[in-house]
N, C-alpha and C positions, 0 to 999 in steps of 0.2 A: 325428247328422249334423254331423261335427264343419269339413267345408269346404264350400264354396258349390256349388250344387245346378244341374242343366243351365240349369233353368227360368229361375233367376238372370242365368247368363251369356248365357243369348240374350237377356234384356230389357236387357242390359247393351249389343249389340249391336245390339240395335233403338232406344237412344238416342243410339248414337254419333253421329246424325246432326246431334245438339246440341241442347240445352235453353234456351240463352241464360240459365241460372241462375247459374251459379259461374264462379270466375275460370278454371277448369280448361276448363272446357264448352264446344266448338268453338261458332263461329253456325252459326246456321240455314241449310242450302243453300238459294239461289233456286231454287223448285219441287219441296221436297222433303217431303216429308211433314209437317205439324204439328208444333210443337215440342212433346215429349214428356216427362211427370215424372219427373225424375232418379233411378233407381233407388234409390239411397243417399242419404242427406242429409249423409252425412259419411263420407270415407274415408283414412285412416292410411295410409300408404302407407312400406313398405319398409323398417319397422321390426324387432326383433329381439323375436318372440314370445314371452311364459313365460307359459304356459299348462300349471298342475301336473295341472290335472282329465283333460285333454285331449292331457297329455302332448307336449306342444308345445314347443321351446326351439329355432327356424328362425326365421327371418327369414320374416316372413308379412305380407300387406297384412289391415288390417282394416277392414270394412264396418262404418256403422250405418242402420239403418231406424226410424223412430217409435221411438226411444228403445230400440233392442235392436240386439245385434247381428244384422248382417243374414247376414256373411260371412265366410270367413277364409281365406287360399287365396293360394300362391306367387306369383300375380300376379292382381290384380283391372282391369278398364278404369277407368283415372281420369276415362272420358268420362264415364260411366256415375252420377257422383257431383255432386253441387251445389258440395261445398267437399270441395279433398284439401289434407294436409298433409303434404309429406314429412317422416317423423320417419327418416329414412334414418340409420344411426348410434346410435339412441335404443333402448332397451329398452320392448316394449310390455306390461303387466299389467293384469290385472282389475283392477279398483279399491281399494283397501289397505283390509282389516276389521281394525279393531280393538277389541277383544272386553271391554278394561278402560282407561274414563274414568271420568271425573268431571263432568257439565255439566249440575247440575239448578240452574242459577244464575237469580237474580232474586230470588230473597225476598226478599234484605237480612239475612236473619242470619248474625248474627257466627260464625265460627269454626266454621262449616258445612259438611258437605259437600251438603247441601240447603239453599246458601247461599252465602255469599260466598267459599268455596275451590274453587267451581266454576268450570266457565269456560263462556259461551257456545259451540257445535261447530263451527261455521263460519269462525269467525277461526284454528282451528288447523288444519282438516282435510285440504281442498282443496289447501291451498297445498304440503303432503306427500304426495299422490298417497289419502289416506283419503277412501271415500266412505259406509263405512258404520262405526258404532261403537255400542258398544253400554257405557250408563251402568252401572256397576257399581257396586252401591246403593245410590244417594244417595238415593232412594225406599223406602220401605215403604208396604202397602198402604193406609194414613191417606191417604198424603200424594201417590200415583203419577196420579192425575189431574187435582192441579194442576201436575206435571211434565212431563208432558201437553201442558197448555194454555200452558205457559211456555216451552216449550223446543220438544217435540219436535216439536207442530204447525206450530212456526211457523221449522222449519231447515229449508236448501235439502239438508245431509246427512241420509242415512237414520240415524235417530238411536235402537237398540232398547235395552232394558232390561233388567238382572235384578235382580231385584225384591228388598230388604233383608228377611228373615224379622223385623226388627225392624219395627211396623208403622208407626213413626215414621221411619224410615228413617236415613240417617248424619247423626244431628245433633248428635254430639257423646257422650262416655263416659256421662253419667246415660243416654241414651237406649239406645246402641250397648250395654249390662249391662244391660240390664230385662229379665229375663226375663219377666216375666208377660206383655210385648207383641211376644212370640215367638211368636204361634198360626198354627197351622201353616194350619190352615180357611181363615180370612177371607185370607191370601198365593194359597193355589189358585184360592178363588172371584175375584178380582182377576187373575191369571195367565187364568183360563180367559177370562175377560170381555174380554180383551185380547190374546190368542193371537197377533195379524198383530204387537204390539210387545214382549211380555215374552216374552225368552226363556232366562231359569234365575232361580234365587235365589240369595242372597249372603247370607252371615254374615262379618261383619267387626269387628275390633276389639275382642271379645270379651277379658274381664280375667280371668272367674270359673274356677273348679278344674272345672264340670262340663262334659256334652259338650251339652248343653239348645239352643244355635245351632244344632249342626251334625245333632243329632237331627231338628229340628221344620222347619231348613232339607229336609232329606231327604226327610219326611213330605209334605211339600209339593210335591216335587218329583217326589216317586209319583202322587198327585192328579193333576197338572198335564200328566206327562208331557215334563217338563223336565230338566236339567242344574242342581246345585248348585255354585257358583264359592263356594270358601273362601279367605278370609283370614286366617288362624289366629288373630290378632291373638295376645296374651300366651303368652309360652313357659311352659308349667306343667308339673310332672311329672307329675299327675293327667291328664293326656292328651296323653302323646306321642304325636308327627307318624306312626311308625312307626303305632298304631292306627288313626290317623286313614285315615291311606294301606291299610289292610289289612285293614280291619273295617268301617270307619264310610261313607266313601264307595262307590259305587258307579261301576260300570264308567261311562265316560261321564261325571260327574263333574268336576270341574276344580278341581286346587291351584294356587293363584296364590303369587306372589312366589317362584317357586322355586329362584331362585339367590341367596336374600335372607343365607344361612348363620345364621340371627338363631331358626331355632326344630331346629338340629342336623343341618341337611341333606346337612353333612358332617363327618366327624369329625377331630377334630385329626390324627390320622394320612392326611389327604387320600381316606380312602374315604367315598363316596356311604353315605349312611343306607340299611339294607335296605329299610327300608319303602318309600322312593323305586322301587328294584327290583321289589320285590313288585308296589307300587300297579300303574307301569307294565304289569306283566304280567296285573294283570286290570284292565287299561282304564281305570284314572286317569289324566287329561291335566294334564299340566303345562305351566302357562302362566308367561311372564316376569315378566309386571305391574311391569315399571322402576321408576318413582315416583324418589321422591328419597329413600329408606331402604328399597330391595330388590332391589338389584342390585348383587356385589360380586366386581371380579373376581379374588379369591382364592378363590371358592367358581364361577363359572364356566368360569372356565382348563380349572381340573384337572377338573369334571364332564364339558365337551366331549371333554376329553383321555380321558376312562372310556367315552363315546362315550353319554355321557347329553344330549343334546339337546334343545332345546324342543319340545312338539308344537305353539304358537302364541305369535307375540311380540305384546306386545302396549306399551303406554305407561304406564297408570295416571298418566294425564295431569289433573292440576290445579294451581292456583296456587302451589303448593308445588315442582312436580316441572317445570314449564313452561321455566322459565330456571336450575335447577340443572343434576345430570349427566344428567339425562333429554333435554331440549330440547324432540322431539316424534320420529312413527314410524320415518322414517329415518334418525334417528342412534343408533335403539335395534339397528335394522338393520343398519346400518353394525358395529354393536358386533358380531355374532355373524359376519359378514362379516368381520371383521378377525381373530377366535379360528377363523378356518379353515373354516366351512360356506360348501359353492358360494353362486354367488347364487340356482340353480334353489331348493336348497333354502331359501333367506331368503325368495325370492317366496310359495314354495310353504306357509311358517310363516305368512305374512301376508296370505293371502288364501283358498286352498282349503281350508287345514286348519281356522282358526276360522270358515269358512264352515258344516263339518260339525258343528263341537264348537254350534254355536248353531242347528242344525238348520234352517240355511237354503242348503239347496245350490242352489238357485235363483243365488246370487251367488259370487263368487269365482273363478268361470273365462268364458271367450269364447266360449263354445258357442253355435251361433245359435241365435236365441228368446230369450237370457238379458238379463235387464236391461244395457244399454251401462253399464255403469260401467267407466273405463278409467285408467289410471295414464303413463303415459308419465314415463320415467325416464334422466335420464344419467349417466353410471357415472365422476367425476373423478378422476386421479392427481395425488399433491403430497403434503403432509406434512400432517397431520391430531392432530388429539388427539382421544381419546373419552377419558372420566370414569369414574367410579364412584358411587355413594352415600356413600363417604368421601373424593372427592377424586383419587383414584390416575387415574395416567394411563396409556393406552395408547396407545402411536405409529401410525400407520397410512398407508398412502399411498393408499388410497381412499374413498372418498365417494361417494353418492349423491343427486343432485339432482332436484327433479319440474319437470321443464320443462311437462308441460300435465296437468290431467288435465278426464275429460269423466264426468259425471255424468248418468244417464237422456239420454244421446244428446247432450248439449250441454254445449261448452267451456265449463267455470267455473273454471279456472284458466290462465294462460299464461306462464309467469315471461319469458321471451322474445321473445313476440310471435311464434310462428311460425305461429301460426295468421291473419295481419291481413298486406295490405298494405303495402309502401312508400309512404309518403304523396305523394311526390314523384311517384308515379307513380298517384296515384289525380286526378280530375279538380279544376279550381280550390277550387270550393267544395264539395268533399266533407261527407257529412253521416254518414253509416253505414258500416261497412265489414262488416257481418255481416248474418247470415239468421237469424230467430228458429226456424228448424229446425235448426240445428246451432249458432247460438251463444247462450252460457247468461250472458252478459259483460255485452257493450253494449246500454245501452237502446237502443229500434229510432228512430230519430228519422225525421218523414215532414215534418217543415216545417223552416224554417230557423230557428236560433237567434235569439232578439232582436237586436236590434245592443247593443253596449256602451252605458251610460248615462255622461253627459257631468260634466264635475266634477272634483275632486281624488281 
């Protein structure tokens, strides 16, 4: 049921009569019926839909309810709604999944990726229109329940995992080369125990000649009934990419860093690796994984140009890749946008597609019933530079910016205030300007501040 249902529009009509909730919401007629609960707690109004699942790329209003979307439909009554916000001009998306971070941060250890080269989810996610991301193995099964308890209990982002086949997780080369705490058992018994958060396994950074990661990763992921995301980590000749992509992984499956050109992904003569062909053709997903030493655009130009494309982009976002060429999701975006892919298809890389590859279709499109996670994005012209992993630049005259995004039904980001008030026009001693039904921001204050204390 992909637009709002009759049932909807006539409750929408049986409130026009006014709520007295939202700034939108007419008053109350004298003698008219009880004021009545606003249909919607939140409504988007007039914005330009991308919607991949759903096939959606119109200009659509969008409803939220209890934290889901309620609605989607060429015009909806903004009676009908508590708080609307015209995003008129604005491009409207699911909520941006990204499918490779780094943020099992808090230990304190040194030179960590379950450690100090992570970063907390919140301080990057929101503010670029991501509302769900999924750690990419900074855990193994030792170590994924204090990551748990550190991080992902306690984000306002949906925050899932796939779980390091190493059972110490990314803590560094002695650990990331142990094979002996490669077992493949005790990663599925931990996978299954946790099924609503871990969703594939990860072999990373691996030095040695044999395929022992990418085996016991697999092994595990038969158990589990999960997806394997590989990192190749060391170029060896005892197993090339071409194997790997054509024998060892499975349909479903995911190569990450695959514009990185650092393990032969293309060959000096500018053709695509067969195995990248191959894989592709029996269901290996190729994923971006940016970072700040796997994306080069000598090796992305001419793959786009072969019409080899990403099936999901993603950041491989930590303290290393944070403030080099990566930045954060939308300028990874911005990058595939500038080499020529619509924007339907960059929304469609960032949200629907690693939606499926992480087997959670629950998220990543606007369908009502589906979790509200929403993006709200403006599309800038000017002169722009995007990076590389070595520096190279590319010119660009557009950019992408996330003016709001709303998380389980409530605004937690607003770069511009469109969703608040003129102050100037709210009453002398104004104390709130939001509803803790739609806004995810402002504390709700019910008394008045202290007065200022006296002094220097």
């Amino acid at each position: 049921m992909r637009y709002v249902c009759g049932a909807v529009q006539l409750l929408a009509l049986i409130c026009a009569v006014g709520s007295g909730f939202g700034q939108t919401a007419p008053a109350a007629i004298a003698g008219a019926v009880p004021a009545a609960v606003p249909v919607y707690d939140l409504l988007l109004m007039g914005g330009h839909v991308i919607d991949a699942r759903n096939g959606i790329s119109a200009v659509r209003d969008v409803a939220i309810k209890d934290g889901l979307i309620a609605a989607v439909a060429a015009h909806l009554d903004p009676a009908a709604a508590l708080k609307v916000i015209d995003v008129t001009g604005l491009y409207v998306t699911p909520g941006l999944i990204d499918i490779h971070a780094h943020v099992y941060a808090g230990t304190g250890e040194r030179g960590s990726y379950a450690g100090d080269l992570s970063l907390y989810p919140d301080g990057y996610t929101f503010r670029v229109g991501v509302t769900t991301l999924a750690d990419a193995g900074c855990s193994g099964w030792r170590n994924f329940e204090d990551f748990k308890d550190r991080v992902i209990d306690r984000s306002r982002t949906r925050v899932l995992a796939f779980l390091n086949i190493v059972g110490n997780g990314m803590r560094g080369g002695k650990f990331e080369s142990d094979i002996t705490d490669m077992e493949a058992a005790p990663a599925a018994e931990m996978a299954l125990r946790h099924k609503d958060l871990i969703v594939g396994f990860k072999t990373a950074h691996y030095t040695g000649p044999d395929w022992t990661p990418v085996e016991h990763a697999v092994e595990a992921g038969k158990v589990a009934k999960i997806p394997v995301m590989v990192d190749f980590g060391s170029d060896r000749p005892e197993r090339p990419i071409a194997e790997l992509l054509m024998s060892k992984l499975r349909p479903g499956d995911i190569y990450t860093h695959c514009y990185s050109g650092l393990r032969h992904e293309l060959d000096e003569a500018g053709n695509l690796n067969p195995g990248m062909i191959e894989g592709r053709k029996r269901g290996v997903i190729f994923d971006v994984g940016h970072g700040n030493g796997s994306f080069a655009w000598r090796v992305a130009v001419p793959a786009l140009k072969l019409g080899f494309l990403p099936d999901s982009i993603s950041t491989d976002l930590h303290v290393g890749s944070m403030n080099t060429s990566m930045k954060d999701m939308l300028n990874v975006m911005d990058k595939f946008f500038a080499m020529g892919m619509s924007l339907d298809d960059v929304i469609r890389r960032s949200t629907w597609n690693p939606a499926r590859e992480i087997q959670r279709e629950e998220l990543g499109h606007l369908s009502v019933g589906a979790p509200a996670d929403v993006a709200v994005l403006s599309h800038l012209t000017g002169k722009f530079g995007l990076t590389d992993m070595y520096g190279a630049r590319l010119q660009t005259h557009r950019k992408l910016v996330c003016e709001l995004t709303v998380r389980n039904g409530k605004v937690v980001y607003d770069l511009n205030g469109i969703s608040r008030p003129d102050w100037d026009k709210l009453p002398k001693n104004y104390l709130q300007t939001g509803d803790p039904r739609w806004d995810g921001i402002m504390p709700q204050r019910r008394t008045a501040p202290a007065p200022p204390r006296g002094g220097n």
